[in-house]
C-alpha positions as CSV (number, residue, x, y, z in Angstrom):
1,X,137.8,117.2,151.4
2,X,137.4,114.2,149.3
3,X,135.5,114.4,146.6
4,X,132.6,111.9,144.9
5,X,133.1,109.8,142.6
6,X,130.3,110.2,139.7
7,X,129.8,108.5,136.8
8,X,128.4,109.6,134.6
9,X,125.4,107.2,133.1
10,X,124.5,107.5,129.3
11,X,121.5,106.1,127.4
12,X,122.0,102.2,127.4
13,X,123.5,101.6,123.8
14,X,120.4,99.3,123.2
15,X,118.0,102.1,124.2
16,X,119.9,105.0,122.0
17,X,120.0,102.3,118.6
18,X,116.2,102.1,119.3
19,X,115.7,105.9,119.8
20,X,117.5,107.1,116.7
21,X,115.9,104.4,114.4
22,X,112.6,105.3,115.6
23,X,113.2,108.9,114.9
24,X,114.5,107.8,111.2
25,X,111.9,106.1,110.2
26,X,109.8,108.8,111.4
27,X,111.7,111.5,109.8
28,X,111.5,109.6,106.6
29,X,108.1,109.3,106.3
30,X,107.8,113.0,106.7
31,X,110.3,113.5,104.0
32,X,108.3,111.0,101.4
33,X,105.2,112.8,102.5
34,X,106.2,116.2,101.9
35,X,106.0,116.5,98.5
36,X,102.8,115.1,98.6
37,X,101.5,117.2,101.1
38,X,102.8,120.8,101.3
39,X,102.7,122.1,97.8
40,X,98.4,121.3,98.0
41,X,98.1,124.2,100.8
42,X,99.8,126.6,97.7
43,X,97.1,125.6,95.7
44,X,98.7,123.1,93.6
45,X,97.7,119.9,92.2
46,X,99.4,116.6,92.3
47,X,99.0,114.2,89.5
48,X,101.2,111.3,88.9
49,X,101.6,110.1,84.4
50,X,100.2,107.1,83.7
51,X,100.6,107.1,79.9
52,X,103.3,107.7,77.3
53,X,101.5,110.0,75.3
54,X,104.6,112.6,76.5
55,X,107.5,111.0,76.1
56,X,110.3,111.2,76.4
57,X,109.6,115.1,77.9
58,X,107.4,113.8,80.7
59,X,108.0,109.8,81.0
60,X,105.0,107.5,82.3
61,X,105.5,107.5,85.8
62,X,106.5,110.9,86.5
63,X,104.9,113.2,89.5
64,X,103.3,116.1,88.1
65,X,102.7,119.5,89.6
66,X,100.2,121.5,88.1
67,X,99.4,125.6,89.1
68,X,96.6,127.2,88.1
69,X,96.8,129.8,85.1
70,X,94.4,131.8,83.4
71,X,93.7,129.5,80.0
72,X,94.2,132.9,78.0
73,X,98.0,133.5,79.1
74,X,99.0,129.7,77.8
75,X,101.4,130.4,75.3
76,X,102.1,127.8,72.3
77,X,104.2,124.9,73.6
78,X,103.3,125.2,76.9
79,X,102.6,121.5,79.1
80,X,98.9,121.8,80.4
81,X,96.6,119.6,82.3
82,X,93.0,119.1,81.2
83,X,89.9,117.4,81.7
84,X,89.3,114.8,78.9
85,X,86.6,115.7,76.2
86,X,84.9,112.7,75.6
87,X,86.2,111.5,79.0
88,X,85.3,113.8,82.0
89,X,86.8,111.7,84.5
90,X,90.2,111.3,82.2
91,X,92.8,114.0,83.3
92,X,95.2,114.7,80.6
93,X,98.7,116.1,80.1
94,X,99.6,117.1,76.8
95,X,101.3,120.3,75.1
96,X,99.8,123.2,73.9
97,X,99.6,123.8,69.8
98,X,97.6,126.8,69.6
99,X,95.7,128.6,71.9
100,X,92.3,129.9,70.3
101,X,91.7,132.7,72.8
102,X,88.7,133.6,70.7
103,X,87.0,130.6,70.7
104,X,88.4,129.8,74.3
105,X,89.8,126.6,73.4
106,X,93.6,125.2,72.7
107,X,94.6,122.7,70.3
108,X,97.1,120.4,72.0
109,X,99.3,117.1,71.3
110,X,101.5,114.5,72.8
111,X,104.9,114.8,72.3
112,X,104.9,111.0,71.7
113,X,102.0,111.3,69.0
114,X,101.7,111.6,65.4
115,X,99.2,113.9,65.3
116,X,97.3,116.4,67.2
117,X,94.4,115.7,69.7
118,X,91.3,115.2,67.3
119,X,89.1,117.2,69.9
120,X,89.8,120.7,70.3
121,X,90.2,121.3,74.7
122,X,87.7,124.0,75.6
123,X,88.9,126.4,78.5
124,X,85.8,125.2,81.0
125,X,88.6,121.7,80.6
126,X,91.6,123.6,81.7
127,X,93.1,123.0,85.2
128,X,96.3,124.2,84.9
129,X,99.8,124.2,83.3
130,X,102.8,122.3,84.2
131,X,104.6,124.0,86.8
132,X,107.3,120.7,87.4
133,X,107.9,117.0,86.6
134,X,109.3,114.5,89.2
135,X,110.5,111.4,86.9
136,X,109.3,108.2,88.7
137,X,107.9,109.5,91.9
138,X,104.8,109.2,90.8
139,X,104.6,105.4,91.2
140,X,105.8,106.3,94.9
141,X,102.7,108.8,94.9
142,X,100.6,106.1,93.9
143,X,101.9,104.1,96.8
144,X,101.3,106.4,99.4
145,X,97.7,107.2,98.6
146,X,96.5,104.4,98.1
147,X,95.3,101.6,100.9
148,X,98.3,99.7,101.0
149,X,100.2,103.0,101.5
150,X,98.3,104.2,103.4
151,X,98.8,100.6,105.9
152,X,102.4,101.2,105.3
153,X,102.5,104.2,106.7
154,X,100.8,103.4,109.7
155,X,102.8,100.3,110.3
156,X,106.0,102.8,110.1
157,X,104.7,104.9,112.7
158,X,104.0,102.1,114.8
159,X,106.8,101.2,114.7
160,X,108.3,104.0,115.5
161,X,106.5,103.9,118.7
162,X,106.8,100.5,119.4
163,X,110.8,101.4,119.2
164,X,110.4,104.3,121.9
165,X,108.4,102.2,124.3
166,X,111.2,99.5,124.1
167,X,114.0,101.9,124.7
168,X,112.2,103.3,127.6
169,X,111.8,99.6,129.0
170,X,115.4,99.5,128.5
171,X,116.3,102.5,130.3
172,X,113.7,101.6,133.3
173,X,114.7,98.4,133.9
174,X,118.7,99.6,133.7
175,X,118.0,101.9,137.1
């Protein structure tokens, strides 16, 4: 009985290259996304430091994620996130002096500042206290939401599609 000959055919070296680059850039978009992404469904708020007001403890830049706390648990020294006073739309990052339970409002300061804030933070301000810093990944943050980012990120997926459809052309036209 003789027996056949088969050999074996493999993905086209050409289509494979295509294939696995298409799945890296894919995967690391999904990577850079994650952190931007995942920790929102626990509830937690991403801010990215745009002022030196905490330095060199929190550097401008930084990624910030902030958990929600009841404002009368804060304990002196303590990083927490408020809503500016004179500034509603302002959201501000700055260490916790004292924490006036009774008149429901903390006194805070930069670490980088001479002084404490002028205006005490009342707790209808509060949103939360530092729960971690990222140094410089909030520029990348800033990226990502934005338009442009937000442009990149499509052009990486297509891209990554663009790469499959030309390894499958590969792979047809090799049969």
């Amino acid at each position: 009985m003789k027996e056949k000959k088969t050999k074996k055919k493999g993905r086209h070296p050409a289509a494979a290259i295509l294939g696995a680059t298409s799945m890296c850039l894919l995967l690391i978009l999904v990577l850079v996304c994650i952190p931007l992404t995942v920790p929102r469904f626990f509830g937690v708020r991403i801010y990215s430091v745009i002022s030196g007001s905490m330095e060199p403890a929190i550097p401008t830049g930084s990624l910030l994620y902030i958990t929600e706390a009841q404002p009368e648990e804060i304990e002196e020294e303590e990083v927490i996130a408020f809503y500016g006073v004179k500034d509603a739309a302002s959201i501000i990052t700055h260490r916790v002096i004292e924490n006036r339970v009774v008149m429901g409002e903390f006194i805070t300061k930069g670490d980088a500042n001479q002084t404490q804030d002028m205006n005490p933070v009342p707790y209808d301000n509060f949103i939360g206290k530092v729960a971690c810093t990222i140094p410089k990944a909030g520029k990348a943050a800033e990226l990502f939401t934005s338009l442009e980012g937000k442009v990149l990120a499509a052009g990486v997926i297509a891209a990554a599609v663009l790469l499959q459809v030309v390894a499958a052309l590969i792979e047809k036209f090799r049969k």
